[in-house]
Structures are given as structure tokens and as C-alpha cells.
C-alpha positions in Angstrom: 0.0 0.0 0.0 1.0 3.6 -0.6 1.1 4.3 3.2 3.2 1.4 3.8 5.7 2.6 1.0 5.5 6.5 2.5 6.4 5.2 6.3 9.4 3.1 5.0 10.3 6.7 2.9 10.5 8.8 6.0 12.0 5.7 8.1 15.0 6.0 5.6 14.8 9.7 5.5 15.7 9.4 9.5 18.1 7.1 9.0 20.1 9.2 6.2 19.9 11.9 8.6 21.7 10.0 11.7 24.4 9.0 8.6 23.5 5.6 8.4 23.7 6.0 4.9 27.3 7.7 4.7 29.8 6.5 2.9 31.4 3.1 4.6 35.0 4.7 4.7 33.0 7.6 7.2 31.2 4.6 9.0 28.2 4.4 7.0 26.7 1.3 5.3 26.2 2.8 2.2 27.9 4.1 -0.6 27.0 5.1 -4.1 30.6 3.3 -4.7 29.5 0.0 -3.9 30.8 -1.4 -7.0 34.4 -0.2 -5.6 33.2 -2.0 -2.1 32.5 -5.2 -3.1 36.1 -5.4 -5.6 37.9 -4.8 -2.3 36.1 -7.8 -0.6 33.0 -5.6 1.0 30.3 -7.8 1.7 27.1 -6.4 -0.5 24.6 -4.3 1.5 21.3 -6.6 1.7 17.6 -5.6 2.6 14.8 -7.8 3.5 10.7 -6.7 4.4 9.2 -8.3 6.9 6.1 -6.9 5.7 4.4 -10.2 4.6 3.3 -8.6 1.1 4.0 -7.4 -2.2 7.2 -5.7 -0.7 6.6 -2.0 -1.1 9.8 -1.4 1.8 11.6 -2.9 -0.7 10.7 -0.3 -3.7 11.0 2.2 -0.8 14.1 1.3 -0.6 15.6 0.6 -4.2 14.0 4.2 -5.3 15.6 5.8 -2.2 19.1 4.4 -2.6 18.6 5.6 -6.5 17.7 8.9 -5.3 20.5 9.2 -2.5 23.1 8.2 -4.8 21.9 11.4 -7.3 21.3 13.3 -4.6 25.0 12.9 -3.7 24.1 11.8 0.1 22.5 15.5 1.4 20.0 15.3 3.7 19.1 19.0 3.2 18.9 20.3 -0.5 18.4 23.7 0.0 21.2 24.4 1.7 
């Protein structure tokens, strides 16, 4: 459902805001560079819903990642 999709949107919003989503080399677990992660041996990023249907955390998720990697990680883009 849309408001299923919405909460998982804002839930990542907070988290990108705590820097959960910085880069790894800053602590983060993510990283727009992934593809430079994993050739050094990272171990991939992996996401799971525990939402029991169609998996709309998981679209929340793929589009937000998209959109944080364009974005180029700010939290804030007004400023």
C-alpha cells in the first residue's frame, strides 16, 4: 500500500539523517561506490521486508538508494 511505501520513505529519511547511509569509509553502510566495495572484498549491502506482502519497503528502498546516490548523500537540499 501507498502508506506502507510513505512510512518506509520517512524511516529512511531518519536514517540518512543519523548518517546511516554515509559513505562506509566515514562509518556508514552505504555508498554510491558499492561497486568499488565489493572489488575490495566488502560484503554487499542486503535488505529484507518483513512486511508479509507485495514488498513496497523494498521499492522504498531501491527508489531511495537511486535517489541518495543522485542526490550525492545530502540530507538538506536547500542548503
Amino acid at each position: 500500500s501507498f502508506q506502507r511505501f510513505t512510512e518506509t520513505w520517512a524511516l529512511l529519511e531518519r536514517c540518512a539523517a543519523t548518517g546511516l547511509f554515509a559513505p562506509r569509509s566515514q562509518g556508514g553502510i552505504f555508498a554510491p561506490t558499492a561497486a568499488e566495495d565489493l572489488a575490495k572484498g566488502a560484503r554487499p549491502l542486503r535488505v529484507c521486508s518483513l512486511g508479509g506482502g507485495p514488498g513496497y519497503e523494498l521499492l522504498a528502498y531501491d527508489w531511495f538508494a537511486r535517489y541518495w546516490t543522485q542526490v550525492g548523500g545530502k540530507t538538506n537540499l536547500l542548503s
